[in-house]
Each structure stands twice: as structure tokens, then as C-alpha cells.
N, C-alpha and C positions, 0 to 999 in steps of 0.2 A: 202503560204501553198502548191502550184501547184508546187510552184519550191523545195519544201522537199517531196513531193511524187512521184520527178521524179527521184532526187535522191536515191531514198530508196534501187530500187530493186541494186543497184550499190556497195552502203553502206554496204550490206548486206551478200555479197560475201567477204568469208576471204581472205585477202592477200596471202596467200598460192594457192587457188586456183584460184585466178587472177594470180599469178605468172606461176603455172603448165599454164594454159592457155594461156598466154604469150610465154612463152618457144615454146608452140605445132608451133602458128601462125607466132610467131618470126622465124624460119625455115624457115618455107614453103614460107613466104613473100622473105628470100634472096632468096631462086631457085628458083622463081618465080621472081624478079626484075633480074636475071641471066640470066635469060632462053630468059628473054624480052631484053636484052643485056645493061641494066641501070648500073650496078653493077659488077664488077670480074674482065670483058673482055672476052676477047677468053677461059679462063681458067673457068670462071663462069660458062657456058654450061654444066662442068661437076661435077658442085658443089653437086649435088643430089647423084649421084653415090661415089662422094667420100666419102660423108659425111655417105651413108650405109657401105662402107668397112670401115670406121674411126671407125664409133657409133655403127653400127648397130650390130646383135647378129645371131649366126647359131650355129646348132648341133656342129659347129668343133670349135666353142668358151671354149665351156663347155670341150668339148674331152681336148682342151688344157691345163686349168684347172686342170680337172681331172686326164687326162693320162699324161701329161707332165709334170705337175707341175708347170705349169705358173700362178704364181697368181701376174701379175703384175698390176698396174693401168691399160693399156692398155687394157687388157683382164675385169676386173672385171668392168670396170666403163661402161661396155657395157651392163650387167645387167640391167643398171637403164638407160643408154639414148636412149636406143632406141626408145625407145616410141614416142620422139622428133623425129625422122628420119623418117614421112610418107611416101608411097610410090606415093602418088599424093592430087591433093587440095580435091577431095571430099574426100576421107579418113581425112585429114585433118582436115575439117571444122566439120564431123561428130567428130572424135575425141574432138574438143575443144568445140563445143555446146556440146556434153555429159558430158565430165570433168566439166565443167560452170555448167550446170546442177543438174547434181549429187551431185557437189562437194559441192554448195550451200544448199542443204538439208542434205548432213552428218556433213558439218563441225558445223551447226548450232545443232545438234545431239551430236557430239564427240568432235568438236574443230578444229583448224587446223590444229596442228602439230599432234594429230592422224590420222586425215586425210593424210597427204602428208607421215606418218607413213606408214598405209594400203597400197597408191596408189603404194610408192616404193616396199614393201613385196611384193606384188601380181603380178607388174614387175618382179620382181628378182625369184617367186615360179613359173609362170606364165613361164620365159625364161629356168627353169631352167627342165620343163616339156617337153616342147619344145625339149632339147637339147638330152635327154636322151629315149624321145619317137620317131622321127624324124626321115628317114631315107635321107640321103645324107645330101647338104650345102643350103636350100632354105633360104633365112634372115627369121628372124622375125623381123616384122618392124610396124611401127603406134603404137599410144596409145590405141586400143581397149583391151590391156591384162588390163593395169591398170583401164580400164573403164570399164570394167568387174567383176574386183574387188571392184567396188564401187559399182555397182550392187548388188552384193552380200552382202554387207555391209548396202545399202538402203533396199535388202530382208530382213536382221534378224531385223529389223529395225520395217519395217512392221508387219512381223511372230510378235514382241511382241505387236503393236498395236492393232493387233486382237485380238490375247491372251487377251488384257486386255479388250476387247469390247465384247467379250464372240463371234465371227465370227470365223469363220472359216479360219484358219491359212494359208490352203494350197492354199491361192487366194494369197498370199505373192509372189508367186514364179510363176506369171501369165507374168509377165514382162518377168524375163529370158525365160519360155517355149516360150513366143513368139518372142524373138531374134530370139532363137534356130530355132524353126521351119522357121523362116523367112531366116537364115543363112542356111539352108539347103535345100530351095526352090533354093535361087540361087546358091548353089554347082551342084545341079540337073542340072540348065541352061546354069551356064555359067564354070560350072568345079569347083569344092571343092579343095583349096587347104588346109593345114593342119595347118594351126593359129589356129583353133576352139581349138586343145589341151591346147595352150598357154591359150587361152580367158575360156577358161571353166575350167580351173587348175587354171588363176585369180580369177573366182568365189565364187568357193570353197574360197579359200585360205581367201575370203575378208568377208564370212559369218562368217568365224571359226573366225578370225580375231576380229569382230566383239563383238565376246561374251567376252573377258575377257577386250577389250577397252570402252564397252558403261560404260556407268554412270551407278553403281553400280555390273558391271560384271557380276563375276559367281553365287553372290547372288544371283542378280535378275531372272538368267537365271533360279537355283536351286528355285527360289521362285516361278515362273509361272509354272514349270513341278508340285512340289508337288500339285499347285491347281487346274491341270488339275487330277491328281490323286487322 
């Protein structure tokens, strides 16, 4: 019995989001076994850097796209991997405990393949906020956009759990206000840069998201407003 409830919490995590998570730490471990000189060679050192000009996403992504007309793989599959490209281990590790996290309460919620549904959308709404609100060529880089999107996903989530406990909804959205305010302590301290557009355009993107993917959709959603009214 000891040895199936150690398994359990394991068990429990959909293959999707053991995979996303996989992906995040599978990264970080090469430019990290690189950087430590196990792996590449001489070339490894610059594995991290190439892998943000390869992967990773900036305002002049989208410009190409849009003003150019480039819609080739190169261009569009940057959308979605960036997330995998952190810009160092603690960003990392936060990213893949949150995904682990997160991912394990919606998918048991939505599923998997909604899930890793969401996670890409909210990458892809998230970069594409980014690109068009932005000024100059800073990357956007880390999974916080798509973890943000699950946030928002685990808020409407909540919002109807209260709904149905007759509480008070807007405790829902206690989580994100305290990102927020915590993310804007240390812009204060150590300098804001502008990812917050990306992560809070995931947000959004993953509550809205949210209402017509959960089990029973826009009924349900249209069910709880008429009987708050």
C-alpha cells in the first residue's frame, strides 16, 4: 500500500504535462551540462545564446510576419518554443514546478490535450502581445507566459467553484493579484522589464479560453450568471 501511495502523486500528472515539463528542464540541463564543459565542447558555451536567436521570439519576429510576410517555420514555430528557451536555472525551475503544478490541477479539470491546447494558445496570444506592444528587439523568453495562462485557467476554475459554494468569487483572482503585486515589487527593485505584457495577455487569454473548454462550456457559464441573477 506504502509503495501505491508513493506512487500516486506521479500517476496523477498527465503525460502532457510531464512531457511540457520535460521539454522546460531538458533545455536547461544541455546549457547547463555545456556551460560545465560535459557536453558541446568549446561550441557548447554558446549553446544558450544560440538557442534564444534559433527559438526564442522578439517584436522583429512578429514585424516579419506581419510586415514581411514571412510566414515560414522558422519564423512561426517561435511562437510556441520559446517557452523552452529560459534565460537561466532559476527562471527555469520556477517555470517547470509551476507547469507540474498547475498543469496537474487543470488537466485533471479539462484533460490533456486541452491543456497543452490552452498552454500553446496563451504562448502564441501571450508572444503575439508582446510583439505588437513592445518597443525595440528585447526576447521574450521562459515559460512564465504559458504559466500564466494556466493561471488563468485554474482562476475561472475557481470563480465557478465559489459560484457554486454561494462565496465570494472575486477570492478567485487572489492568486494572480498576488503574482502581480509581487512582480511589481521587484520591477520597483531591481528594474521592470516588459514580459508582464506577454504574462498578463497569457492570462487573460487562458481564463477566456477556459469558458468554452471546461466540461460543459458556455452552458455552464450561462447557467451560473442566470442564478446569480
Amino acid at each position: 500500500m506504502s509503495d501505491n501511495m508513493s506512487e500516486k502523486p506521479i500517476n496523477d500528472l498527465s503525460p502532457v504535462v510531464i512531457g511540457l515539463a520535460l521539454l522546460i528542464i531538458g533545455a536547461e540541463a544541455a546549457f547547463q551540462l555545456a556551460n560545465a564543459g560535459l557536453i558541446g565542447g568549446p561550441r557548447g558555451l554558446g549553446w544558450r545564446m544560440e538557442a534564444v536567436g534559433r527559438f526564442g521570439f522578439s517584436p522583429a519576429v512578429l514585424d516579419r510576419v506581419l510586415v514581411q510576410g514571412d510566414w515560414s517555420v522558422d519564423m512561426l514555430m517561435r511562437f510556441v518554443t520559446y517557452p523552452f528557451v529560459n534565460g537561466e536555472i532559476v527562471q527555469t525551475a520556477f517555470c517547470a514546478a509551476l507547469t507540474l503544478a498547475l498543469g496537474k490541477f487543470t488537466s485533471e479539470y479539462f484533460g490533456g490535450l486541452k491543456v497543452l491546447v490552452i498552454y500553446l494558445a496563451c504562448a502564441i496570444i501571450g508572444a503575439v502581445a508582446y510583439g505588437l506592444l513592445v518597443d525595440g528587439n528585447a526576447p521574450l523568453l521562459g515559460g512564465f507566459t504559458p504559466v500564466y495562462g494556466l493561471i488563468g485557467t485554474y482562476t475561472y476554475v475557481l470563480w465557478l467553484r465559489l459560484g457554486q459554494a454561494g462565496e465570494n468569487q472575486l477570492l478567485a483572482f487572489r492568486l494572480i493579484g498576488f503574482l502581480l503585486a509581487l512582480q511589481l515589487g521587484f520591477g520597483l527593485i531591481f528594474g521592470a522589464g516588459q514580459s508582464w505584457i506577454a504574462e498578463l495577455s497569457g492570462f487573460v487569454a487562458g481564463f477566456v479560453l477556459a469558458v468554452p473548454l471546461a466540461p460543459g462550456g458556455w452552458t455552464m457559464l450561462l447557467a451560473r450568471m442566470r442564478q446569480r441573477s
